[in-house]
C-alpha positions in Angstrom: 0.0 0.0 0.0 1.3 3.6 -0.9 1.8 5.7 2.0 1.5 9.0 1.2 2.8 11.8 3.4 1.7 15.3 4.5 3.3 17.1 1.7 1.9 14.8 -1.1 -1.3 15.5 0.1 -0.8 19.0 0.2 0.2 19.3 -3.2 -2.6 17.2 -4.6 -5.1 19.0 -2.5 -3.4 22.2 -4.5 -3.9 21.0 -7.8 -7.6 20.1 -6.5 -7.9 23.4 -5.5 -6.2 24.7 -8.3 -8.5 22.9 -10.8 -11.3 23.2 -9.3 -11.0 27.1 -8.9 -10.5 27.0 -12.9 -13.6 25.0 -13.4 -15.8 27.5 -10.6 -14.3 30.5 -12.4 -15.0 28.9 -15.7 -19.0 27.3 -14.4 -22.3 29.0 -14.4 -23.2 32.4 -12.6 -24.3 35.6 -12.5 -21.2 36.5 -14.6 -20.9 33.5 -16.5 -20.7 35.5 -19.9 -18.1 37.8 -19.0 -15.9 35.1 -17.7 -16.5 33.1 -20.9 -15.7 36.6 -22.8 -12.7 37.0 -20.6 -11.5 33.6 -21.2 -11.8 32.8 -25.3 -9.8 36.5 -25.4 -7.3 35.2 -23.2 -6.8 31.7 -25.2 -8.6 32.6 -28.8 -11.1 29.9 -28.0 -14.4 28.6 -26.4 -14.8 28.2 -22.8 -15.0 24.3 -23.2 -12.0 23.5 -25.4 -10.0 25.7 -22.8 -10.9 23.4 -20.0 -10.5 20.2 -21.9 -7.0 21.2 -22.9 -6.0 22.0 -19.5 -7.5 19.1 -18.1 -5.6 17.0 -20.4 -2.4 18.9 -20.0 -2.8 18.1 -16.1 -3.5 14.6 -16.4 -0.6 14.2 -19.0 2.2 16.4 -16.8 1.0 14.3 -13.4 1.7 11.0 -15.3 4.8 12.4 -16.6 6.0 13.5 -12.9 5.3 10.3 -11.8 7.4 8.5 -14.1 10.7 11.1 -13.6 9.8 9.8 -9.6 10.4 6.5 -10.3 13.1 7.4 -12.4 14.7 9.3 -9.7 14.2 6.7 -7.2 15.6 3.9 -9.6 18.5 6.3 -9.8 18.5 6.3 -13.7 18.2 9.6 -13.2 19.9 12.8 -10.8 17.4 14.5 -9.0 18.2 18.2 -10.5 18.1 16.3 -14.6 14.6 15.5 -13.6 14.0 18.6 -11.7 15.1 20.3 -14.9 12.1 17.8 -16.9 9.5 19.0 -14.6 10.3 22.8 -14.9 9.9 22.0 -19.0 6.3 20.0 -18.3 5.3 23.4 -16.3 7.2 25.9 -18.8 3.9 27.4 -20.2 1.8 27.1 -17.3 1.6 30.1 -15.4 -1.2 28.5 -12.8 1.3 25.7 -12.3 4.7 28.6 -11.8 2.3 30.6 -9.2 0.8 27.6 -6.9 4.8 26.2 -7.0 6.1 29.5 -6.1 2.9 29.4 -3.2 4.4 26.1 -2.0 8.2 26.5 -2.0 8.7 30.5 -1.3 11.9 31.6 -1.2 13.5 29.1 -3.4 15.5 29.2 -6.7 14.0 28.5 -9.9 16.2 25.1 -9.4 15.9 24.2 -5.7 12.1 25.0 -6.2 11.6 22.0 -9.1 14.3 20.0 -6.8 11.7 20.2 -4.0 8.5 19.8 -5.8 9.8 16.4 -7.2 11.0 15.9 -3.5 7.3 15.5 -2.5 6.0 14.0 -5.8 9.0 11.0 -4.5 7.5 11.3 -1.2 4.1 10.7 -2.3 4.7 7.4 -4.9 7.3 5.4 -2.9 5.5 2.1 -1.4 6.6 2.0 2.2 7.0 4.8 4.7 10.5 3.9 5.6 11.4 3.6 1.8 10.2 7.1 1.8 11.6 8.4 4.4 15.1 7.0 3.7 14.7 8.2 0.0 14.1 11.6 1.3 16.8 11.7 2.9 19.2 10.6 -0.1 17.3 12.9 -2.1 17.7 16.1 0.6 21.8 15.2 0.8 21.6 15.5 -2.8 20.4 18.9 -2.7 22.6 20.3 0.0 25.7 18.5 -2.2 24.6 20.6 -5.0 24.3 23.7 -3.1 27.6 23.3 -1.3 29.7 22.5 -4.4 27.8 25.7 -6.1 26.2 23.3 -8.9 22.0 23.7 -8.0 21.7 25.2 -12.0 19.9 23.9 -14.8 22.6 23.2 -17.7 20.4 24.8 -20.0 19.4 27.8 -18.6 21.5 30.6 -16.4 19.8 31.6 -13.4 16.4 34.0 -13.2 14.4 36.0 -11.3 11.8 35.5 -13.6 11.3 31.4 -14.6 9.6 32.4 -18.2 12.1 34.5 -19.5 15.8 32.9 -18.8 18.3 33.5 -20.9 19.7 30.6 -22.8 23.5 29.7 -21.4 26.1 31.3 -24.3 27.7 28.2 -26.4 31.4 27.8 -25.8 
């Protein structure tokens, strides 16, 4: 049986939240034609198609995120390579860049993804112990990184802002 731990929850109950506030703004009311205005300016298209594409988008990045975990756990990959995947599933999605930056304040563009895939891990290992131990690997990791001065993305130089880093210069 999965055990699942606070911080899994939490982000789950997030993207809940964060869906479900999409679908409420999106759902019938009073100003149900403005919102539907606002929207198909905002993505060129029907109310409807919006939704489906995100919902698809969602289920699509969570599946993805669960195989980097299992990836990460296997140790076929580091944890800042698949770090750097998940900041590339969530690229384009401001939603997902604003409830990540809600979760993890105060964090770099690299140590945030770092930690997000921390709890994804923590929330698709099978045993509590396995978890917990895995965790731990995963948070020695990190402080290696930051103590040898390597916690960046090879692709990208740091940012303050995560949609508009410069690419790194070729040598």
């Amino acid at each position: 049986m999965k055990a699942l731990g606070p911080t899994a929850i939490g982000i789950g109950a997030a993207t809940v939240l964060a869906v479900g506030a999409l679908l409420s703004y999106c759902g019938r009311g009073s100003h149900s034609s403005q919102r539907t205005a606002s929207l198909e300016s905002l993505y060129g298209g029907d109310r409807d198609t919006e939704m489906e594409r995100q919902r698809v988008a969602l289920i699509n990045r969570g599946a993805a995120q669960v195989n980097l975990c299992r990836a990460v756990v296997s140790r076929e990959l580091s944890l800042l390579e698949a770090a750097r995947q998940v900041r590339d599933l969530v690229r384009d999605d401001p939603m997902a860049w604003a409830l990540l930056r809600d979760l993890f304040p105060n964090c770099s563009e690299e140590e945030l993804f770092c930690r997000h895939l921390m709890s994804f891990v923590e929330g698709h290992v099978l045993e509590r112990s396995a978890a917990a131990a895995e965790l731990a690997r995963l948070e020695a990791e990190l402080d290696d990184l930051r103590r040898r001065d390597a916690l960046h993305f090879p692709d990208l130089l740091p940012s303050t802002n995560p949609t508009q880093s410069a690419e790194r210069p070729t040598r």
